[in-house]
MARBA-12648 format. One line per 10 residues: number of its first residue (from 1); their letters; for each residue y, z, x of N, C-alpha, C. Coordinates in steps of 0.1 Angstrom, whole numbers, always signed. Example, Ala and Ser with C-alpha at 12.3 -4.5 7.8 and 13.67 -1.06 7.14 Angstrom:
! MARBA-12648
1	AS	-57 +78 +132 -45 +78 +123 -33 +78 +132  -22 +71 +128 -11 +71 +137 +0 +79 +129
This chain:
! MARBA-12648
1	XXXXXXXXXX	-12 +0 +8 +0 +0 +0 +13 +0 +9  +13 +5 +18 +22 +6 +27 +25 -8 +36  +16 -8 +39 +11 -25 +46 +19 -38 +33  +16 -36 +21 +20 -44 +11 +37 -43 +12  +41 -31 +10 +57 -24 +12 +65 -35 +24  +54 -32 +35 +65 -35 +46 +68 -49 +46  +56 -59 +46 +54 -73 +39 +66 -78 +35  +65 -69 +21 +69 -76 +11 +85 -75 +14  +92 -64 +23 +105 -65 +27 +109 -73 +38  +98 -78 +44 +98 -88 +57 +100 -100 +54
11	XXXXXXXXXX	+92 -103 +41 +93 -117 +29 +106 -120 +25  +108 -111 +16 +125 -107 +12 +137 -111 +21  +132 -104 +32 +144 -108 +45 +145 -121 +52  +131 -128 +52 +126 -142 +51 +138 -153 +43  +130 -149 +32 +135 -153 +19 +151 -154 +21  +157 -142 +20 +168 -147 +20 +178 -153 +34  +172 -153 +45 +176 -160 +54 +176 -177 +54  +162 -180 +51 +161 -191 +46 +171 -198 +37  +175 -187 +27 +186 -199 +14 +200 -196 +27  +204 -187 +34 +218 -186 +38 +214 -200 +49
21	XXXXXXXXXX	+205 -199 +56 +201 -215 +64 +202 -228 +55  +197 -228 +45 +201 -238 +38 +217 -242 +30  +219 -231 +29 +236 -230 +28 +240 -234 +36  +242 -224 +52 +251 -236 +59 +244 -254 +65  +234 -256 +61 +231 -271 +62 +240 -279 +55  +238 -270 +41 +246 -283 +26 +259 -283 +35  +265 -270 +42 +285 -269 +41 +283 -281 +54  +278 -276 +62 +275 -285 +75 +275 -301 +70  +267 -305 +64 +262 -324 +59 +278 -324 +52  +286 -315 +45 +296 -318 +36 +305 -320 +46
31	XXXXXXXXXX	+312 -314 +56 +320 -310 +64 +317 -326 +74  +307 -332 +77 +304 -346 +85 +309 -353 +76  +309 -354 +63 +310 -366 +55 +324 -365 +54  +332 -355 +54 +344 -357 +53 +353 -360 +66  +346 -358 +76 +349 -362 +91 +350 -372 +94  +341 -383 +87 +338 -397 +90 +351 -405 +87  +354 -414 +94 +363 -425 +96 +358 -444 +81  +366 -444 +77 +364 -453 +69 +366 -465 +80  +358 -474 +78 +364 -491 +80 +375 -494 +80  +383 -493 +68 +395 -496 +66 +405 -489 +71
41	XXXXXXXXXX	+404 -471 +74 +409 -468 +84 +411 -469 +100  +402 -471 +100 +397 -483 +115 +404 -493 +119  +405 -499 +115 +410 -515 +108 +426 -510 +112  +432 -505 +102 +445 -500 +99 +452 -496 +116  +447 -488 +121 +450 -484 +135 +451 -491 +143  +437 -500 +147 +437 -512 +154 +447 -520 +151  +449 -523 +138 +461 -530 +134 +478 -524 +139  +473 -514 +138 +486 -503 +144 +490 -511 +158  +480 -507 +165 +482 -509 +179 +484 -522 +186  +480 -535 +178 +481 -548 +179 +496 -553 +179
51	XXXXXXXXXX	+501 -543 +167 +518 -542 +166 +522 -538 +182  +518 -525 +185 +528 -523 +193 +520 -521 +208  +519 -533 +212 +511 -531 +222 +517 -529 +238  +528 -525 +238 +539 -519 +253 +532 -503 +249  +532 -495 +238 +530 -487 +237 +519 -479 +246  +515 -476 +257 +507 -469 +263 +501 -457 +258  +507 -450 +257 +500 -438 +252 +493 -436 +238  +497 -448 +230 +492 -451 +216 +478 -459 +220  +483 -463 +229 +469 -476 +233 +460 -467 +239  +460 -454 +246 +454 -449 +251 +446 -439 +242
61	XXXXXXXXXX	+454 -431 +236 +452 -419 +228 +444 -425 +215  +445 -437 +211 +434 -440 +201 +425 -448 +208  +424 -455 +221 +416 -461 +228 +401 -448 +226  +407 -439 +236 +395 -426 +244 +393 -422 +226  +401 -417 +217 +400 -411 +206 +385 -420 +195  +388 -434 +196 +376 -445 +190 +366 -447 +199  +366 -446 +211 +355 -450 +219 +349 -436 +218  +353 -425 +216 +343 -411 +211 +335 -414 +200  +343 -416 +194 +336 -418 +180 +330 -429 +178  +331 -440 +183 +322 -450 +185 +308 -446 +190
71	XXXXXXXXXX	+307 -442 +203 +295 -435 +209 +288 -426 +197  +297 -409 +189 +287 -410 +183 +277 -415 +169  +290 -426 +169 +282 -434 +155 +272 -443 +159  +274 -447 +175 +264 -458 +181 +272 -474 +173  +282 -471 +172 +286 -487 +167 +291 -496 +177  +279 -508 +177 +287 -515 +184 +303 -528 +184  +303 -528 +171 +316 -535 +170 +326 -532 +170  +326 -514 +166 +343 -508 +173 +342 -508 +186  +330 -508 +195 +328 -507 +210 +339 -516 +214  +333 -527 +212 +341 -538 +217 +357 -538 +210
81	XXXXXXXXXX	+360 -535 +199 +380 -534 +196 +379 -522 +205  +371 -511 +205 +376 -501 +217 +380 -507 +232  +370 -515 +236 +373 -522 +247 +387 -529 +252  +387 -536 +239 +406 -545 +238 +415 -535 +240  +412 -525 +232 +426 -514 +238 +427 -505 +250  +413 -503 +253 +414 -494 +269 +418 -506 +276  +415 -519 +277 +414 -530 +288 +435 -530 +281  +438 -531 +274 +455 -531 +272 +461 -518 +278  +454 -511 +275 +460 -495 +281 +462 -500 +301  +450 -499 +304 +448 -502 +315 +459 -513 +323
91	XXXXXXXXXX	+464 -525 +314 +473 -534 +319 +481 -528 +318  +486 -520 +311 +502 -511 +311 +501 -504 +322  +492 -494 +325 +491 -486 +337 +476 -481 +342  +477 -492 +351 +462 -490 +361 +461 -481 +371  +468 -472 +370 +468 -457 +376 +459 -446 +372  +459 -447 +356 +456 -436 +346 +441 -436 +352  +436 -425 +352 +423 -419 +357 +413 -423 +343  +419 -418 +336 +411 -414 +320 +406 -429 +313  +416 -438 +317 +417 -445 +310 +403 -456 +319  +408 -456 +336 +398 -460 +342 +389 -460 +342
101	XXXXXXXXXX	+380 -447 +340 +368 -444 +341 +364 -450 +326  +369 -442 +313 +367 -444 +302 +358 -461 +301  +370 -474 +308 +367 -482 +307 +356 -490 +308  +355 -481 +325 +341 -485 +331 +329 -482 +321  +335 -468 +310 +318 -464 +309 +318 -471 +295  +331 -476 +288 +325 -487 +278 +317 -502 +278  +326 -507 +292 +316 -518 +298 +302 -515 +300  +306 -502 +303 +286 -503 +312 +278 -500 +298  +285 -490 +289 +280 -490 +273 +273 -503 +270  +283 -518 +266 +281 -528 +261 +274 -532 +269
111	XXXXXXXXXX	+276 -532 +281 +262 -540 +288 +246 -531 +288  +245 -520 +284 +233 -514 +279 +226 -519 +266  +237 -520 +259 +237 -516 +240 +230 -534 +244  +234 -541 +246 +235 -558 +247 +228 -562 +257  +222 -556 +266 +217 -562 +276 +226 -573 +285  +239 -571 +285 +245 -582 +290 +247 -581 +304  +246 -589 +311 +248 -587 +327 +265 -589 +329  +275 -598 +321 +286 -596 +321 +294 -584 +322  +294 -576 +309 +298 -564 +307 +291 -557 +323  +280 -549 +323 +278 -542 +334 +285 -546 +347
121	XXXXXXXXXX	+290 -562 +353 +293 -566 +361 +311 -558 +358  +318 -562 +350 +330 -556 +350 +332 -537 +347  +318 -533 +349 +317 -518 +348 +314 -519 +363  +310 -528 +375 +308 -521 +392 +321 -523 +398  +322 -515 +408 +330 -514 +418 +322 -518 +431  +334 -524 +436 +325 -529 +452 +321 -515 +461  +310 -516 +466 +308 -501 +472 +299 -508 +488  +298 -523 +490 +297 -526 +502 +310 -520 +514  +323 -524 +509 +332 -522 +515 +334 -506 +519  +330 -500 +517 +331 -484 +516 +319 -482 +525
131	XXXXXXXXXX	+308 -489 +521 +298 -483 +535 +305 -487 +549  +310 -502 +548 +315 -505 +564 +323 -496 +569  +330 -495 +557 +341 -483 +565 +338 -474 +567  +328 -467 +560 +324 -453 +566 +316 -452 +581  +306 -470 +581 +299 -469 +593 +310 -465 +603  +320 -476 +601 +327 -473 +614 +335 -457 +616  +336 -454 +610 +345 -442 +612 +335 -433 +618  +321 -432 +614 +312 -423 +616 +309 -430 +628  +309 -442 +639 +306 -449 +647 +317 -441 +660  +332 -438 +655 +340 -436 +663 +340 -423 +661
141	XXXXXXXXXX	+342 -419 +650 +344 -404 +652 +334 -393 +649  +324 -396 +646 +313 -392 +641 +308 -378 +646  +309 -374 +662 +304 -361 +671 +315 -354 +666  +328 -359 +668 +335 -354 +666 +339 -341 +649  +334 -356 +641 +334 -346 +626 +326 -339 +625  +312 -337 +635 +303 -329 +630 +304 -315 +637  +309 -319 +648 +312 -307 +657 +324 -292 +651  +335 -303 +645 +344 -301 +636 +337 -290 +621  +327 -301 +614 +324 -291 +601 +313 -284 +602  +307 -280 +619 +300 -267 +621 +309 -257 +622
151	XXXXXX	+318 -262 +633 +326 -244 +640 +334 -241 +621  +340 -248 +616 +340 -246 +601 +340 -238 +591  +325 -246 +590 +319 -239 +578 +302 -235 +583  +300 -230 +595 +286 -225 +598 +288 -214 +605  +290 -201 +600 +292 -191 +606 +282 -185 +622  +287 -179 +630 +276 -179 +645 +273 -164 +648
């Protein structure tokens, strides 16, 4: 009887954890559906930015802002209007770090999602030239740097 008791409170506690779990599911699924971006909102922006395309920071801020949200919807057709506006951001100022990288990783996206060898080609950077230079530096000064980041950072 006691064994039955404790059960039956363990059940209960079950029980009602289970419905507060399924409560926050329903608020959770409600709370995505109202998060989501319409087409026509989509649309509207891009259109925005088509207008005013000197605008950098507009080009930018809804560039990285759609290419998030692209990624997690897995869409590939805003990928690519994402692309047109980081690749416009980028002609305004090819400085920006954010916008740089961003770029590379929507190319390298579209060349995954598509198997395209194009896209991935405009996601590399030359990295021949960077070995030569480092051979040589490491050719000329090489004893010298190592000798350098023992006394350093290798305590005696």
């Amino acid at each position: 009887m006691l064994a039955n008791a404790l059960n039956r409170s363990e059940i209960n506690s079950l029980t009602t954890e289970n419905e507060r779990l399924k409560q926050n599911q329903n608020e959770a699924s409600q709370s995505n559906s109202e998060s989501e971006l319409s087409e026509s909102e989509i649309r509207k922006k891009i259109a925005e930015a088509e207008k005013n395309p000197e605008n950098f920071n507009f080009q930018k801020g809804l560039g990285l802002g759609l290419y998030r949200y692209a990624m997690l919807k897995q869409d590939k057709a805003l990928m690519n209007d994402v692309a047109k506006l980081l690749q416009r951001a980028y002609n305004l100022n090819s400085d920006d770090y954010e916008v740089i990288v961003s770029l590379g990783n929507i190319y390298f996206d579209l060349g995954q999602i598509n198997k395209d060898r194009t896209s991935n080609e405009k996601a590399q950077i030359p990295f021949g030239i960077f070995l030569g230079i480092g051979s040589i530096i490491a050719l000329l000064f090489g004893e010298r740097m190592i000798a350098w980041y023992i006394e350093t950072f290798i305590p005696r």
